[in-house]
C-alpha positions as CSV (number, residue, x, y, z in Angstrom):
1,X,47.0,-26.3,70.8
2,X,49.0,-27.0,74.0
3,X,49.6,-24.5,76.6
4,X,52.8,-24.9,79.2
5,X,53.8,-23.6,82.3
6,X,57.1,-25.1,83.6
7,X,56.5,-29.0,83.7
8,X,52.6,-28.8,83.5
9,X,51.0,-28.8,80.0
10,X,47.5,-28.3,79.2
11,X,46.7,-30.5,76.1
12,X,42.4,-30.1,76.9
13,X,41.5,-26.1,78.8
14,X,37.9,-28.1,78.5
15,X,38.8,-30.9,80.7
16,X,41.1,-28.6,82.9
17,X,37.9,-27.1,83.5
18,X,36.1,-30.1,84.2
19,X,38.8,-31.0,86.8
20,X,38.1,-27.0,88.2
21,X,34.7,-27.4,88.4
22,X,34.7,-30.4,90.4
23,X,37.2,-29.2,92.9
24,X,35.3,-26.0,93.5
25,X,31.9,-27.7,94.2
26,X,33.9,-29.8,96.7
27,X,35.2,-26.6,98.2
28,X,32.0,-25.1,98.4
29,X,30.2,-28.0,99.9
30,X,33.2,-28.7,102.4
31,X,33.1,-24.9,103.6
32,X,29.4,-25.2,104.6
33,X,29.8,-28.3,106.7
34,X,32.8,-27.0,108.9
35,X,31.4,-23.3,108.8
36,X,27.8,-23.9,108.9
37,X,27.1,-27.4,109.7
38,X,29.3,-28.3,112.4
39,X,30.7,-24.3,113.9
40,X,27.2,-23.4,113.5
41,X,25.6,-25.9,115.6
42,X,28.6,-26.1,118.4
43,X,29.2,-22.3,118.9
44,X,26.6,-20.6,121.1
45,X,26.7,-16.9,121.1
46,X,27.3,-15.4,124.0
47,X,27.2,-18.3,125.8
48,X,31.3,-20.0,126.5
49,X,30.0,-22.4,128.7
50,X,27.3,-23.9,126.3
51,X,30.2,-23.8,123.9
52,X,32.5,-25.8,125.9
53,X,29.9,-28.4,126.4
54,X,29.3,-28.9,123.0
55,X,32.6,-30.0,122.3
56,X,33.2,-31.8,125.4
57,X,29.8,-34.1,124.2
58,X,30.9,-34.6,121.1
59,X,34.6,-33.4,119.6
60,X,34.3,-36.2,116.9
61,X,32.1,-34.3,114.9
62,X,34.5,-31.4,115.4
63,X,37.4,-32.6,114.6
64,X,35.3,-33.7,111.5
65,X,34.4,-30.3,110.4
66,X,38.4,-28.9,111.0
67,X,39.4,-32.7,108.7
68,X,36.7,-31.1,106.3
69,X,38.4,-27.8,105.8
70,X,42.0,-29.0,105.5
71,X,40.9,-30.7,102.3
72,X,39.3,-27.7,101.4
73,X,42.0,-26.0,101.7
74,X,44.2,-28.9,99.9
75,X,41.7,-28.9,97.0
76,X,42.3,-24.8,96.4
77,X,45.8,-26.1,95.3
78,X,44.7,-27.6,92.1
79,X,42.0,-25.5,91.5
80,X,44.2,-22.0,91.7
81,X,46.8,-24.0,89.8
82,X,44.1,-24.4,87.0
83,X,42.7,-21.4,86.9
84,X,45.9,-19.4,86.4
85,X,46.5,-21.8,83.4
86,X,42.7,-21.1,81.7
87,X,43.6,-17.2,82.5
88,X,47.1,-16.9,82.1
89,X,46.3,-16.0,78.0
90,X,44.4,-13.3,78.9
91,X,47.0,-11.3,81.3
92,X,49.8,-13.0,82.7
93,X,50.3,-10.7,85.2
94,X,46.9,-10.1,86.6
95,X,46.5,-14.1,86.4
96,X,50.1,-14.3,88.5
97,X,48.7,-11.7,90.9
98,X,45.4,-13.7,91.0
99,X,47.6,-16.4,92.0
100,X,49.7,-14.6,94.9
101,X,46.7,-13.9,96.4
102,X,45.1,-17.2,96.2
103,X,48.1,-18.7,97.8
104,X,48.4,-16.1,100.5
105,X,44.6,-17.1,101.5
106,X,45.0,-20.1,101.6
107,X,48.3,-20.3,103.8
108,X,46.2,-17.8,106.2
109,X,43.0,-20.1,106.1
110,X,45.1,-23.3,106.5
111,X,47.3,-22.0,109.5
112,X,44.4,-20.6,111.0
113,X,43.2,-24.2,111.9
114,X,45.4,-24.4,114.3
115,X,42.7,-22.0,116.6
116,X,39.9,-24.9,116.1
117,X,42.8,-27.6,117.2
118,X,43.6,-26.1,120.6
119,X,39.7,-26.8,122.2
120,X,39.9,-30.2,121.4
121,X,43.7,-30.2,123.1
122,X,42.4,-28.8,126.2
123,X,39.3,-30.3,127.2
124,X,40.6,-33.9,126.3
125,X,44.0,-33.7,128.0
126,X,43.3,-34.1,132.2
127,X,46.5,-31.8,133.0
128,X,44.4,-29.1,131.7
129,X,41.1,-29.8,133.0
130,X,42.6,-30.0,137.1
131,X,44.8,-26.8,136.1
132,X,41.9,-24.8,134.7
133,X,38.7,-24.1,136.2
134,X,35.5,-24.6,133.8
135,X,35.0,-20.9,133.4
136,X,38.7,-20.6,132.4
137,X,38.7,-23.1,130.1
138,X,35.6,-22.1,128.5
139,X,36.7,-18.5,128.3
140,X,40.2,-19.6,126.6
141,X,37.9,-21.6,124.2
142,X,35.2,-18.5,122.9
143,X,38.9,-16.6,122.8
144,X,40.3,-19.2,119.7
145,X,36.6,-19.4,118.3
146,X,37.4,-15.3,118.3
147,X,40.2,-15.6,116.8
148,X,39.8,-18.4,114.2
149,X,37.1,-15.8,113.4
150,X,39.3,-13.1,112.5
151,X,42.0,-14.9,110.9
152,X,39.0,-16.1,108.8
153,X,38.5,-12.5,107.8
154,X,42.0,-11.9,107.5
155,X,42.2,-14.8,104.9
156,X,39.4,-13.6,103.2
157,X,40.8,-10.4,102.6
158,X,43.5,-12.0,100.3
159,X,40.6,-13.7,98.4
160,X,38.6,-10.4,97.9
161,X,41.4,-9.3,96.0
162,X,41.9,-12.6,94.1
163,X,38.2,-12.5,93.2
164,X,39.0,-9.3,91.6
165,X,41.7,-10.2,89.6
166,X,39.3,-13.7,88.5
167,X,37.0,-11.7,87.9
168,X,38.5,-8.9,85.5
169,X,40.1,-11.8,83.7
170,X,36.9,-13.6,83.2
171,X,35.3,-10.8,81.9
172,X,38.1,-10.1,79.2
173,X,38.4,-13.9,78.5
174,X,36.2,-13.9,75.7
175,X,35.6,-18.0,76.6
176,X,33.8,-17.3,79.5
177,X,30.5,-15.2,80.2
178,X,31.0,-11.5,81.1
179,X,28.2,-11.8,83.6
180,X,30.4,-14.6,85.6
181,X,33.4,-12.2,86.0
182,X,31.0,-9.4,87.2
183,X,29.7,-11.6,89.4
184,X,32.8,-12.6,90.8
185,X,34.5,-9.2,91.1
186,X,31.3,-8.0,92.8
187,X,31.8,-11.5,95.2
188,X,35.5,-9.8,95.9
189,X,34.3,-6.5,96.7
190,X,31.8,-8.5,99.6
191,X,34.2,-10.3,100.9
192,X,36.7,-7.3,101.6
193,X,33.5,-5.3,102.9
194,X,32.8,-8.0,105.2
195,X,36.6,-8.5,106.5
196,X,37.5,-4.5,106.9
197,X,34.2,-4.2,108.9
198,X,34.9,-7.1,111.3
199,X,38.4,-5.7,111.6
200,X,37.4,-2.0,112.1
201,X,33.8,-2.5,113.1
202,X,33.5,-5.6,115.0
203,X,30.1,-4.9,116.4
204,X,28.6,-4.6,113.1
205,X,29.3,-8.1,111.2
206,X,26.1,-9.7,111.6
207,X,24.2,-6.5,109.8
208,X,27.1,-7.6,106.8
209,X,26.8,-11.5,107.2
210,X,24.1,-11.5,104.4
211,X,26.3,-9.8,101.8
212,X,28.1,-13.2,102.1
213,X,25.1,-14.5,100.5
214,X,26.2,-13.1,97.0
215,X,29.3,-14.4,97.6
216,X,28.3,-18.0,97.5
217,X,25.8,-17.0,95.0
218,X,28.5,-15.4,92.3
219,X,31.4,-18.3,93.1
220,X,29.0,-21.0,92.4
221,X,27.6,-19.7,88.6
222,X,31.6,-20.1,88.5
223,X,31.8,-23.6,89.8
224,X,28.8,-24.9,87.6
225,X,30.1,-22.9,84.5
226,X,33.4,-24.6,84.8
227,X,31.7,-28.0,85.8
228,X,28.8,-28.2,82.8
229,X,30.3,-26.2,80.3
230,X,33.9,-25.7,81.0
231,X,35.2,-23.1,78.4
232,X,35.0,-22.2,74.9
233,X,38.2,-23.9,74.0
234,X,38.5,-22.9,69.8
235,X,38.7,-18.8,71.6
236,X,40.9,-19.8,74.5
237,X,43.3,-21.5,71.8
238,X,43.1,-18.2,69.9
239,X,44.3,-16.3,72.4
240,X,46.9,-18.1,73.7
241,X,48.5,-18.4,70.0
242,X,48.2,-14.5,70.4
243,X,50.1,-14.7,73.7
């Protein structure tokens, strides 16, 4: 059974998966090193100055961690490209919707970069450091960090949504576990709790950080499912004859 979409064919959903799989652990892994690894050892709350430093010592490892996420973002490409193909017999629509929003967070995430770029432009260029003073510059730096921040949310946002479109489809697929698109609507449902409270509530995001937690949990039964098992592909080719 072959599926097509355009000029792409899938002659093997099981190896599709595989493919999936493999670009979602790389995702996951490269999200913790720019997010965790590298932001979360540079930024120091409350502190601009301490901040500054840390990038002035050492912007290698942070240009590193924004090298890290532009393949992350790169590698959501094939992997939403994928995933709208294994779905796509299940609902067409909710897997093209799935798909809009996937793209849309990832333009957001990708563009948002930029805010992690301009640090690096403005302690290394000397026009800057004689123009500014240390407090400025520091100040204009904790100010992108801010705002990387939110555009982060804003992103996310998009993928909340697309988590709950995966995540209905995954439970209907009939090749997949139920308890996999559970968990992955109820990862969708965190990440837009997380995003409307740092937008409405911005003093309140570290009392929500934690429910991030699940997120990671619920995308990476996902990840392995697709990367170990990959999907029952005798009901996926039943489907799509019915589609």
């Amino acid at each position: 059974m072959q599926g097509d979409i355009g000029l792409v064919r899938i002659t093997s959903p099981w190896e599709y998966a595989r493919i999936a799989g493999l670009c979602y652990l790389l995702i996951i892994l490269l999200g913790i090193f720019g997010q965790i690894i590298v932001r979360g050892s540079y930024i120091v709350s409350e502190d601009a100055a301490a901040t500054m430093q840390n990038i002035v010592a050492s912007p290698l490892l942070w240009r590193w961690g924004i090298a890290g996420d532009i393949a992350m973002h790169l590698l959501d490409i094939p992997l939403m490209i994928i995933l709208f193909l294994l779905l796509k017999p299940v609902n067409k629509t909710v897997a093209l919707l799935a798909l809009a929003f996937n793209i849309i967070q990832t333009a957001v995430l990708a563009t948002n970069k930029l805010a992690l770029m301009v640090p690096l432009i403005v302690v290394t260029n000397s026009h800057y450091v004689s123009a500014l003073s240390p407090e400025q510059i520091s100040a204009q730096i904790m100010l992108l960090i801010d705002i990387h921040n939110y555009g982060f949310g804003l992103g996310l946002i998009f993928f909340g949504f697309a988590c709950l479109c995966y995540g209905y489809l995954i439970f209907n697929s009939g090749f997949f576990p139920k308890i996999i698109g559970v968990l992955i609507a109820i990862a969708g449902l965190c990440y837009l709790i997380n995003s409307f409270v740092l937008i409405l509530l911005p003093a309140a995001p570290p009392m929500v950080y934690p429910i991030l937690g699940v997120c990671l949990l619920s995308e990476l039964s996902l990840c392995l499912w697709l990367l170990l098992k990959g999907v029952d592909q005798q009901h996926w080719q039943k489907i799509s004859l019915k589609n």
